[in-house]
C-alpha positions in Angstrom: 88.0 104.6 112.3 90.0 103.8 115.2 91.2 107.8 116.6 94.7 106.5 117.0 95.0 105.2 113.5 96.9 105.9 110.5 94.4 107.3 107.9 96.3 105.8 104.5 98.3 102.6 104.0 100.1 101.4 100.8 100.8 97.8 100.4 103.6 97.0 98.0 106.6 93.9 98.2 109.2 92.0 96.2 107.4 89.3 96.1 105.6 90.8 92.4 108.7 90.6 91.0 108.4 86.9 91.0 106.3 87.0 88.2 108.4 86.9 85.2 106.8 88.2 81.6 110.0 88.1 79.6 112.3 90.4 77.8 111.1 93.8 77.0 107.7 92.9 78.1 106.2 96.7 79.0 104.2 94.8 82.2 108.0 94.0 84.0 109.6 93.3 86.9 112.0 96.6 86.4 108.5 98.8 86.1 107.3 97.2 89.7 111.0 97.9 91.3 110.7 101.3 90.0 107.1 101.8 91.5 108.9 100.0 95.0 111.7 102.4 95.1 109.5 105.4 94.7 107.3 103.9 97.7 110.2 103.6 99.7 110.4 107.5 100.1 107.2 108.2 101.9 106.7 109.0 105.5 105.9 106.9 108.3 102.7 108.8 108.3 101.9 106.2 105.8 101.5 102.9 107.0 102.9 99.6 105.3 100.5 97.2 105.2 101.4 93.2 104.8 99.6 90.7 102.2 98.6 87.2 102.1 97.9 84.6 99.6 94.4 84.7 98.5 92.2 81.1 99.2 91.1 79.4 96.7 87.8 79.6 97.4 88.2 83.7 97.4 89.4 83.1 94.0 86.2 81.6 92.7 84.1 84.3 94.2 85.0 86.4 90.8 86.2 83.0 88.7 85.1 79.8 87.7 86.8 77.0 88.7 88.0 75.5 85.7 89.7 78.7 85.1 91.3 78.7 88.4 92.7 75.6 87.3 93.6 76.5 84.3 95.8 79.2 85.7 97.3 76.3 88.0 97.8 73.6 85.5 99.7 76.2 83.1 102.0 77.3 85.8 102.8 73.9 86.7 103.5 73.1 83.0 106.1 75.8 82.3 103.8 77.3 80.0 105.2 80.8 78.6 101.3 82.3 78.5 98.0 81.6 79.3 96.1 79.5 76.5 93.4 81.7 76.6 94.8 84.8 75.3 98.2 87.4 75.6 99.2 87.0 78.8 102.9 86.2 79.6 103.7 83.6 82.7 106.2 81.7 83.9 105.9 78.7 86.6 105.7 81.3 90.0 102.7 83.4 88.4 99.8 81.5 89.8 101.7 81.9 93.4 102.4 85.3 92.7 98.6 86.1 91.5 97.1 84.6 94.6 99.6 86.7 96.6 98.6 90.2 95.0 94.6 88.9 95.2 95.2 88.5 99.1 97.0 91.2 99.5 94.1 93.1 98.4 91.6 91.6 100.5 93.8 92.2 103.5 93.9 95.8 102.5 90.0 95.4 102.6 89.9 93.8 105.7 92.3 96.8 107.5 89.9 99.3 106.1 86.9 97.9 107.6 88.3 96.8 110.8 88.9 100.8 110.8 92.5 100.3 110.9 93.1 102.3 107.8 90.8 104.8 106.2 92.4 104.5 102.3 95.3 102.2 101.2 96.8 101.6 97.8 98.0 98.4 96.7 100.8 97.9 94.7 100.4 94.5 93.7 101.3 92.9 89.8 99.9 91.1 87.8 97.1 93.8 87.1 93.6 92.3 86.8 91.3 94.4 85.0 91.0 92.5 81.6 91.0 89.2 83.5 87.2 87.7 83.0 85.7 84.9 85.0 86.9 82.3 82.2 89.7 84.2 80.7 92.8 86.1 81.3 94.0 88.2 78.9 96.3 92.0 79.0 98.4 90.7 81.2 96.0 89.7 83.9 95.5 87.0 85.5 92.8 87.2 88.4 90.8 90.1 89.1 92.1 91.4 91.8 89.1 93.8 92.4 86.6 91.8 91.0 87.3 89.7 93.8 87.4 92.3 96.7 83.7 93.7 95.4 82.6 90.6 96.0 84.7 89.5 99.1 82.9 92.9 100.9 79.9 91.3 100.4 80.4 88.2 101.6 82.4 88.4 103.8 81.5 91.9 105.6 78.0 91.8 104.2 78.3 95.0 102.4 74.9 95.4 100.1 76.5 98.1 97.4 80.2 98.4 96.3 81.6 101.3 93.5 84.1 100.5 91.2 85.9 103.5 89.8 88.3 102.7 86.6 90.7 104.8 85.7 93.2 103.3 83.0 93.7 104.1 79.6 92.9 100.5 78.7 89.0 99.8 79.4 88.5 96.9 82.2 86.3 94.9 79.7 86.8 91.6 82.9 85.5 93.4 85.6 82.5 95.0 83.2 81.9 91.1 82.3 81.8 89.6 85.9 79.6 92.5 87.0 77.3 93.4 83.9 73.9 92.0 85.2 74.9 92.8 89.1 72.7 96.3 90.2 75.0 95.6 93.4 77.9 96.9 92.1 78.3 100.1 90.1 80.9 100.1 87.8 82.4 102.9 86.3 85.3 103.0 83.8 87.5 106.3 82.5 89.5 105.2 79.1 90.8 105.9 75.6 88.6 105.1 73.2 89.3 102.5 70.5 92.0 101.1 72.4 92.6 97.4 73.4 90.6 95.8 74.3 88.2 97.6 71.9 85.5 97.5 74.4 83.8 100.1 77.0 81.8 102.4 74.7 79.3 104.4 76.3 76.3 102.4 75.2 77.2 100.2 77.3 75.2 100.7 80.6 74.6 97.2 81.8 72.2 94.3 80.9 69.3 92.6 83.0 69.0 93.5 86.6 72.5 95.4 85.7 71.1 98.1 83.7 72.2 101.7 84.8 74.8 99.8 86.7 77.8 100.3 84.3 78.7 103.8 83.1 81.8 103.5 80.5 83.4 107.1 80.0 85.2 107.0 76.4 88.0 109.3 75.9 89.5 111.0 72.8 93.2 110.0 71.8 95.2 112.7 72.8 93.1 114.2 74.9 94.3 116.1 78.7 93.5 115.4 82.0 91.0 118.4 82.3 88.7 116.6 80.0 89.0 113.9 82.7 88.3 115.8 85.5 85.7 117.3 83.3 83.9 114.5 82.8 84.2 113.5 86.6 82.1 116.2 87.4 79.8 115.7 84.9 79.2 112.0 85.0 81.1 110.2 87.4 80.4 112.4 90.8 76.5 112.3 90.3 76.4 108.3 89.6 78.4 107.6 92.8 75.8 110.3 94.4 73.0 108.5 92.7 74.4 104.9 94.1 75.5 105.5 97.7 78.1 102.7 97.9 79.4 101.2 101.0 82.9 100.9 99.7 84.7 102.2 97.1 87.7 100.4 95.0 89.8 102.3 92.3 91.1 100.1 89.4 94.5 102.3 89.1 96.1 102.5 86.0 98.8 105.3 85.1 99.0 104.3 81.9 97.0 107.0 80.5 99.7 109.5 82.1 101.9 111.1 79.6 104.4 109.4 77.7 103.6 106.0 78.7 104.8 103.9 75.7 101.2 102.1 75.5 98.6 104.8 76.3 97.8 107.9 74.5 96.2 110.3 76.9 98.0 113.1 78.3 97.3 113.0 81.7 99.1 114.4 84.5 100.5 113.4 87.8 98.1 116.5 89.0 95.7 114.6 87.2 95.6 111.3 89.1 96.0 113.5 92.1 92.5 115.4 91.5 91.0 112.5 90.4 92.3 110.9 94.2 90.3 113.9 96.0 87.5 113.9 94.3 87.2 109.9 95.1 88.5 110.4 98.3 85.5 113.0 98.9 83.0 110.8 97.2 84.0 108.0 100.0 83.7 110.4 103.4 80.3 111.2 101.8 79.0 107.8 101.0 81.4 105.4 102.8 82.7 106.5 106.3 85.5 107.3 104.3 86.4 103.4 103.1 88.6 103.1 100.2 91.2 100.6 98.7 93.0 100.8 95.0 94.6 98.8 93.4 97.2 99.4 90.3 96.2 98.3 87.1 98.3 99.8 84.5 101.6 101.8 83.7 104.7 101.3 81.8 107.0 104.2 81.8 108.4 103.4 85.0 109.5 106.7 86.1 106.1 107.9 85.3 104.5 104.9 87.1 106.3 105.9 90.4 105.8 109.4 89.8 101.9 109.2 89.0 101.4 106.6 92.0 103.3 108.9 94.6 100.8 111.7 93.6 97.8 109.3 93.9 98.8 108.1 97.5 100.0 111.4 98.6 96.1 112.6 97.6 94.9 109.9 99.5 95.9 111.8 102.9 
């Protein structure tokens, strides 16, 4: 990293609030002003990074095409969702999705230019759930399905870690990644939640196989079990891997009192769990990180819970 640097940048910018999901839809615009607002009060020790709109062709380094086209053709329609499952739109999503993609590979590209060390990116739609064919939880592309694969081809890293850690299991970025050993995927959740997928027999298929590690929580159950489970599982797979990158899929929707989760996680929680990745990255990665936010509906929780995780990040 460049000595002169700022270490952590957060990328975060009206332009998400584009994407209109409807009344009293939990994944809103009002949630992401919330999450703005909060990210307005950090220092200048934190730098702002800028987006860009996401190619095409990026787009189809985690999709196929006729999904990409999908996406396109049911923007340009009006449609109110996708066809191929529960995800509200409206005729600026597919913009707005290529936006908050881009914007993540920039952040990529300012961590391995050595700009940045770590930087969070604020970006909506989430991704997570979103497959290479299908969208579905409110995702449309994957936004880190994407990067994982962009820092490969385009900066010719051979091993990328994906840490996971929403109450909702990332059953898209599992998919696109089952039969990859190149990419480690590891995913904290609630168990028997939607999507009703991640169980920890899951480990990966083909070439793939000890290259998924789904981490099942109970309903109910507190962040020290998290952190717990870090430790146990999550720390020595990373150790095990020895990835050139790391990319957090973060969701605060297991926090407490978020209206769709029902883990009892803290803001000390997603804090801890921010170290411990952060430590896992100077170890394995000179230190390179980017997240991206998946998840969380309370939006005073979401601000709260994101502060904490960028705050760590330092």
């Amino acid at each position: 990293m460049n000595e002169d640097c700022q270490s952590v940048g957060v990328h975060y910018h009206s332009c998400y609030e584009r994407h209109d999901t409807g009344p009293g839809h939990p994944e809103s615009a009002a949630r992401y002003q919330a999450l703005e607002a909060a990210l307005e009060t950090l220092p200048a020790s934190v730098a702002r990074v800028g987006g860009r709109k996401a190619s095409v062709a990026e787009i189809l380094l985690a999709h196929e095409h006729y999904y990409h086209d999908l996406v396109y053709r049911s923007a340009e329609t009006f449609a109110d969702k996708l066809p191929t499952g529960d995800t509200a739109i409206c005729e600026e999503s597919y913009e707005v999705a290529l936006e908050a993609a881009g914007a993540v590979l920039a952040a990529t590209d300012a961590v391995m230019r050595g700009d940045l060390q770590s930087v969070f990116c604020a970006v909506r739609p989430p991704g997570h759930h979103a497959t290479a064919t299908r969208g579905m939880g409110f995702c449309i592309f994957n936004h880190v399905a994407i990067a994982a694969r962009y820092l490969q081809s385009r900066h010719g890293l051979m091993k990328v870690a994906i840490i996971d850690w929403d109450v909702h299991h990332g059953n898209g970025t599992e998919a696109i990644f089952i039969e990859d050993p190149s990419v480690l995927y590891i995913s904290l959740h609630e168990a028997n939640m939607y999507p009703y997928t991640g169980l920890a027999s899951e480990q990966g298929q083909g070439a793939g196989q000890g290259f998924n590690l789904n981490i099942p929580l109970p309903h109910h159950s507190e962040g020290s079990l998290a952190l717990e489970e870090w430790e146990n599982q999550i720390a020595p797979a990373i150790d095990d891997f020895k990835p050139d990158f790391i990319l957090i899929s973060a969701g605060f929707d297991a926090r407490v009192d978020d209206p769709i989760g029902g883990l009892r996680w803290t803001d000390d929680t997603f804090a801890a769990m921010t170290r411990r990745a952060r430590s896992l990255a100077a170890r394995w990665c000179h230190g390179r990180l980017v997240s991206v936010l998946e998840g969380g509906y309370n939006p005073g929780g979401l601000a709260s819970a994101a502060l904490a995780h960028v705050r760590a990040l330092g």
